[in-house]
N, C-alpha and C positions, 0 to 999 in steps of 0.2 A: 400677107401673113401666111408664109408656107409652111410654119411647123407649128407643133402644139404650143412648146415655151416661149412663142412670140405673140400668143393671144394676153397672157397676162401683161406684160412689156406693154402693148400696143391699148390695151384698155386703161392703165394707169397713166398713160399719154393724153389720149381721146377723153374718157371719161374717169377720172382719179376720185369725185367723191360720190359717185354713184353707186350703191350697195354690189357687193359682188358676190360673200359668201356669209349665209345666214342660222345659226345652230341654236339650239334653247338657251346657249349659254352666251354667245358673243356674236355680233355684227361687224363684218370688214368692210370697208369700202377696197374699190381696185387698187389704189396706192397703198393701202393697206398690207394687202395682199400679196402685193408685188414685194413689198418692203421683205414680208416674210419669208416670200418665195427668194428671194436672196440671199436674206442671209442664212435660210435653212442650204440653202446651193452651194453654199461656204464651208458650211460643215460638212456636208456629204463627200466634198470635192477635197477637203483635211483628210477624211475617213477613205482616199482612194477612187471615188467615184469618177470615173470621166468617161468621156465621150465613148460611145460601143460597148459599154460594160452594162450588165444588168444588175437591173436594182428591184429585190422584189418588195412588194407590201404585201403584207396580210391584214386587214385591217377594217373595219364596216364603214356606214357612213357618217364618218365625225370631220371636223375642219382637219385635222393633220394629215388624212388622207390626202385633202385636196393639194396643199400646202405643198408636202413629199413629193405628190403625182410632180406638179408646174414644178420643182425644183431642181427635179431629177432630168425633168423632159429638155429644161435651157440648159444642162450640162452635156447636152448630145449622150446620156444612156438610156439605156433600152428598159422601160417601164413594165413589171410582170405582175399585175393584181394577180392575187391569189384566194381561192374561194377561201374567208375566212371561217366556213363551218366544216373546212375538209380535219379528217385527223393524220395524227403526225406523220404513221406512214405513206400517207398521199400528201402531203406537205412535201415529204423527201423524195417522191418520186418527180416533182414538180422542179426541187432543186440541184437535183441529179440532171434534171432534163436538161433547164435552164443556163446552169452553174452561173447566178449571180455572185457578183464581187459585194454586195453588201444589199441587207434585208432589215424592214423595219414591221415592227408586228404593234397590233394594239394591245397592252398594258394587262389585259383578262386573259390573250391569245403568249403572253408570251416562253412559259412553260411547254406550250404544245407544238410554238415553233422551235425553243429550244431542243428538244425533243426530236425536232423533223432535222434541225441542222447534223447531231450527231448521228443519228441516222444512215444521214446522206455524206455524213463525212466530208461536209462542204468547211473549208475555211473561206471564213467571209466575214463581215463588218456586222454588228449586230446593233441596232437601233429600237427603242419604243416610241411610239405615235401617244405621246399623253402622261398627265400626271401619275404617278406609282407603281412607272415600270421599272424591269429587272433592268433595264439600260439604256443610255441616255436618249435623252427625245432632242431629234435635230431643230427641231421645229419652235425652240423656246429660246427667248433671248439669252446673251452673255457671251456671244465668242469674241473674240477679238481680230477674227479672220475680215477679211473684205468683203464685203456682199455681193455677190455676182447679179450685178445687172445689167446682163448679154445672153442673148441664145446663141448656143456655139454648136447647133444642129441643123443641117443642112435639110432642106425638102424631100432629097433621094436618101440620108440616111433612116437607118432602121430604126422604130420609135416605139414599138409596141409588141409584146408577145402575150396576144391571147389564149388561156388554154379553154378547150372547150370544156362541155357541160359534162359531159363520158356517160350520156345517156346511154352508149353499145360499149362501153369498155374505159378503159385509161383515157384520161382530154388527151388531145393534142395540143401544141401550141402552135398558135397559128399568127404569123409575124407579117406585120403591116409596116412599113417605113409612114415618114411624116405626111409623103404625101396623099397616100393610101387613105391614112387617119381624117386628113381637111376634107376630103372629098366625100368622105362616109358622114362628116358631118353636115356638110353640103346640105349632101341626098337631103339628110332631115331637116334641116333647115327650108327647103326650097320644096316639098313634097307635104310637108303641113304648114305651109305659109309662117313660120315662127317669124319675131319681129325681133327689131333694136329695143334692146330692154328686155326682155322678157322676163318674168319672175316665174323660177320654176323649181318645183317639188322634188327631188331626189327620191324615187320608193323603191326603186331594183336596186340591188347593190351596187356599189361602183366599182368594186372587182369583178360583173360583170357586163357585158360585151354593152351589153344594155346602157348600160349607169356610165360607161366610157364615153359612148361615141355623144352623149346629151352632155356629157361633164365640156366636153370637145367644141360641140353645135352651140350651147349656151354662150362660153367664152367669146364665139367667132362672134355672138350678136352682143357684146357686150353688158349681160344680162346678168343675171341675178341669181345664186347657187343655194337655193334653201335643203337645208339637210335636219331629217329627225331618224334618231339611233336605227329602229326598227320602224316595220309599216304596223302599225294599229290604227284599226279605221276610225275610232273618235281623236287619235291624233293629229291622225292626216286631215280630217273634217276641222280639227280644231285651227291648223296650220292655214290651209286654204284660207280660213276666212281670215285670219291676226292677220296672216303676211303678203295677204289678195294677190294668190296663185294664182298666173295664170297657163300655165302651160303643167303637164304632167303627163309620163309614161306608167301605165300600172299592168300589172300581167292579170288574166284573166282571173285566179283566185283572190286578188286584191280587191277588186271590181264586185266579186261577188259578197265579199269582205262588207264595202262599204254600201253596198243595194239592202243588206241585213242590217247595218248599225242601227239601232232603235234611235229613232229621234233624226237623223240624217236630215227631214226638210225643215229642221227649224235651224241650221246654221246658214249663216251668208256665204254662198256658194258663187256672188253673181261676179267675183272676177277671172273664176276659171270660164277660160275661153278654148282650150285645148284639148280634147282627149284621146290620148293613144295605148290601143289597146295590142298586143300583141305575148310572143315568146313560144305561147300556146293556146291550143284551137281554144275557142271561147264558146261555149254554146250558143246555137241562135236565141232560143229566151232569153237569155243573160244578154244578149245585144238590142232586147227591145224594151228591155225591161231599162237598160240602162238609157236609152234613145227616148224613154218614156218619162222617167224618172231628171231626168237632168236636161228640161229642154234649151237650156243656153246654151249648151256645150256642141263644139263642132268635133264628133268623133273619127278619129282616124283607126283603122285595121292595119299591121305591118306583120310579115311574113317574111325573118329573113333569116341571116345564117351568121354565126360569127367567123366564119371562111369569108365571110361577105364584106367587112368590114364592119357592122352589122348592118346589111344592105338588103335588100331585094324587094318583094311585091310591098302593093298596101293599097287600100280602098277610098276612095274620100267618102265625107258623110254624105251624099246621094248614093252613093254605089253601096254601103252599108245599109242604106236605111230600104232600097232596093229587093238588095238580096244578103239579109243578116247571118246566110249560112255560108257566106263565100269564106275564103284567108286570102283574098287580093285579084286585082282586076289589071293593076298597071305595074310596070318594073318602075322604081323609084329615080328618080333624075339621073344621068351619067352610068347608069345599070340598063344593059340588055337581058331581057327575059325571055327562053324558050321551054316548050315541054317536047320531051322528044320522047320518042320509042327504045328498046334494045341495041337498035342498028344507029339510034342518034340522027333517025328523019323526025322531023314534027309532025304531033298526032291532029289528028282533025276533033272537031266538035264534039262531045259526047264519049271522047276516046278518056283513057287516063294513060298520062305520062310522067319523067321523072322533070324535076325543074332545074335548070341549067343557068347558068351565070355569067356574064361578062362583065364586065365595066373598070372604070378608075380608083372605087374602095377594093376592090377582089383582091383578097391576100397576094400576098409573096409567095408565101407555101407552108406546106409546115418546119417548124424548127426544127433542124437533122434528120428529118424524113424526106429523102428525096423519093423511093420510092413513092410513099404514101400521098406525096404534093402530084407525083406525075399520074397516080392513077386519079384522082380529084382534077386532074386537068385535060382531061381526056378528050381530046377533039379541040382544043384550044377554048372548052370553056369548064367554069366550076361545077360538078356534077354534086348538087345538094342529098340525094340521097330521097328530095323528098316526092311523092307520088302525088298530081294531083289531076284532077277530072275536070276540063276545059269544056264546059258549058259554051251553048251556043251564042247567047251575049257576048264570049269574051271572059267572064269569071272565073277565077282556078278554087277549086275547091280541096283543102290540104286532104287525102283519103286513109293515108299510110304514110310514116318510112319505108322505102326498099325493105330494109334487113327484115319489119315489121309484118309482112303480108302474110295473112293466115293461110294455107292450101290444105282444106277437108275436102275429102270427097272429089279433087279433081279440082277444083271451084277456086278461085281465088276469094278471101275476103280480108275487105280492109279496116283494119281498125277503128278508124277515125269516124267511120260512117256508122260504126255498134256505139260506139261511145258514145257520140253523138242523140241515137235514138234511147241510151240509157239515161244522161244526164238531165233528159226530158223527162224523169220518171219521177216523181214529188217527195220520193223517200229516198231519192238517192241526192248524195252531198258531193262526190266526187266519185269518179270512176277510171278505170283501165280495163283496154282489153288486151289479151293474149294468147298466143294457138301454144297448145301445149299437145306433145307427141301423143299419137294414138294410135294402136297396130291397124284396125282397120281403116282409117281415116285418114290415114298420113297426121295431122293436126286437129283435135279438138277444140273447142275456143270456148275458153275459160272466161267470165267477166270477174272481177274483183271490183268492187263497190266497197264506200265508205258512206254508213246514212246519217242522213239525218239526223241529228240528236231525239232519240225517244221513241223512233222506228227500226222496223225489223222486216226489211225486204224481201221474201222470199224467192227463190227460183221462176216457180208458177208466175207468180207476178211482175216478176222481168219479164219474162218468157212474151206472156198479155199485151205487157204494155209496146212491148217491142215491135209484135205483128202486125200492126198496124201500120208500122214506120219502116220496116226492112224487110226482107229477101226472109222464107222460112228458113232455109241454108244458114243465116248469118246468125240465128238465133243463138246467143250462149246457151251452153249445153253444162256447164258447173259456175257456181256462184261461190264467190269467198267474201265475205263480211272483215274489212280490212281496213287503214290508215293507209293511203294509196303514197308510195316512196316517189318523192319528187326531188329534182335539183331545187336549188335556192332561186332558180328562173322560171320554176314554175313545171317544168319538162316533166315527163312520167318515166323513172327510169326500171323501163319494161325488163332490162339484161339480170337488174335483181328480182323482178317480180317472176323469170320464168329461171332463175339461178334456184329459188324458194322454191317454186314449183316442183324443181328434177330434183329437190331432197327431199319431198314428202312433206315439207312443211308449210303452216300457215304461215299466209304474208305477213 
């Protein structure tokens, strides 16, 4: 099964009345599925769609996402989720990039894509994902067309244009062919032991990299696609036990999400067997609290890159339970892992270096950036951007992004390692750090905190708490009381919190 539209195909063969995809409102089985995945394939391919042509979606996690994704994939076109909380002018800079021949948006979204299409002055097919859109949903019976039941997408062609999260600037899109796409689901598959069958929880969105490569890994094991709109943690709590989850990806704020829901140890939790925590660093308490809190669960850590396929480190739960401050210990199956220096040698024990990549998910490159694909491939491997400090076990610990690293005083200091020591701090909810210009200092480093509900953190008492845990150098030196700006994956997007900074304004 070399390409994505061949995992529905092949599960409605193997296993046709086995559940496949599960929403508050309906349950498919594979053949189900497949059925739909055809004849929605029929109208796409009416509407223009074929082989090499991109098809974007905007759209959360509802069935017609999934439907679209496998409908579009067996017609050999190039699949382009798109974050559905971006606004219109970043919609249009997406289909400026992109130039799909036809877009389907969800039903609430489709004002803001219509919006991004004139924008972008794109002509293209225009679709809605769901009952009381401005334009037809391919996804609903009544055509009269043939239903396409054939994947007509080859393993080496192109199958996917991820954009990134544009934690530093505008995403890129970063283009995977099919075979890239199998192999990234592999990794996961074969790196947390996932089984035939699995029943798994959808909580990242599926227009990101995240919510892809599980949409991907799932299908390959024949398994089970449970989807609810948004994450709320007495939903998800409620889902786990009705539809005995056992597998689930959730980003670090999700996690903290459900360690709070009041009432959390009186649902039946006991078919989750899985838990993968990644996207962004997770505090060590939050990883023993969760190791504490849930002792059935075998936790997974993953550290990777959506240039990756989304691929790269991850920890088993011994290596977690070990060392809960690490972001990964091993490169994940079919991925080589190195930290290297400026010159691109590998740093010894106790050194920090940037994290590099090889393997068989590692992107194509970016989409019409050849530039930009060749500096990202520098040395013949993928240069992640991200910085981390190689402990003498073997453990990388994530410390900074490159672009991220604060320089006061001469000094290097890295972010991940303040945050770190602030998010330990009982009044603080969420956090960021950033160096913000200073005449005498080259960069001062600012923290921005979000508390607590009902506290009011001061300075002094970061400051306190901090010495303990870091460098007196590292200490923040200005504190802003904020709602800390994240991507929808969880990410800190720092480019706005120091864009805020240089106007004088609060975050």
């Amino acid at each position: 099964m070399p390409t994505i539209g061949a995992g529905v195909l092949h599960n409605a063969a193997r296993v046709p009345d086995r559940p496949a995809l599960i929403t508050p409102e309906r349950r498919w089985t594979w053949r189900e599925l497949d059925d739909d995945a055809a004849r929605t394939a029929a109208r796409l391919r009416k509407a223009g769609l074929g082989k090499g042509d991109r098809f974007a979606i905007v759209a959360g996690n509802r069935a017609e996402t999934v439907v679209a994704f496998f409908a579009a994939a067996r017609l050999g076109a190039i699949v382009v989720p798109v974050n559905a909380r971006l606004a219109a002018p970043e919609i249009a800079h997406i289909l400026a990039d992109a130039g799909p021949v036809a877009i389907a948006s969800a039903p609430e979204l489709d004002a803001v894509v219509d919006e991004a299409v004139t924008a972008a002055r794109a002509k293209l097919a225009r679709f809605s994902l769901g009952a009381g859109g401005e334009h037809p949903d391919p996804t609903v019976a009544g055509t009269e067309e043939e239903p396409v039941y054939q994947d007509f997408a080859a393993e080496s062609d192109d199958a996917l244009i991820l954009y990134t999260s544009g934690t530093t600037g505008r995403p890129k899109g970063v283009l995977l062919d099919h075979h890239r796409a199998i192999w990234a689901a592999l990794a996961q598959v074969v790196s947390l032991g996932l089984r035939d069958g699995e029943r798994y929880l959808h909580l990242p969105p599926l227009y990101h990299a995240g919510g892809v490569v599980f949409l991907n890994a799932i299908t390959l094991l024949g398994g089970t696609h449970v989807l609810i709109p948004a994450f709320d943690p007495g939903v998800a709590a409620t889902t786990i036990e009705r539809e005995r989850i056992s597998a689930m990806l959730g980003v670090p704020t999700m996690y903290q999400f459900l360690l709070r829901h009041p009432g959390i140890d009186r649902y039946d939790l006991s078919s989750w067997r899985t838990g993968i925590f990644g996207a962004a660093p997770m505090p060590a308490e939050t990883v023993r609290q969760l190791l504490a809190r849930f002792p059935g669960v075998t936790f997974f850590q993953q550290c990777g890159q959506t240039e990756a396929g989304p691929t790269g480190l991850y920890s088993t739960y011994e290596q977690i339970q070990s060392r809960p401050d690490s972001s990964g210990h091993l490169a994940q199956p079919f991925v080589e892992a190195r930290l290297v220096d400026e010159n691109g040698a590998d740093v010894a024990p106790g050194e920090v270096g940037e994290l590099v990549l090889r393997g068989e998910p590692v992107m194509k490159g970016y989409w019409h950036q050849p530039e930009a694909t060749a500096e990202a491939f520098r040395g013949g491997w993928l240069h992640t951007g991200d910085l981390m400090h190689l402990h003498e076990d073997g453990a990388m610990r994530l410390v900074d992004r490159l672009k991220d690293v604060i320089i006061t005083g001469g000094r290097n200091v890295y972010s991940a390692e303040v945050e770190q020591a602030l998010a330990s701090h009982p009044d603080v909810a969420d956090c960021a750090v950033v160096g913000v210009r200073h005449p005498d200092w080259n960069e001062t480093i600012v923290a921005v905190v979000t508390p607590v509900s009902g506290r009011a953190p001061t300075l002094e008492s970061i400051r306190e708490h901090c010495r303990a845990r870091i460098a007196d150098y590292k200490l923040p030196r200005e504190l802003r009381l904020a709602e800390i700006p994240r991507t929808p994956s969880g990410k800190i997007q720092k480019h706005l919190i120091r864009k805020t900074f240089s106007k004088g304004q609060t975050v």
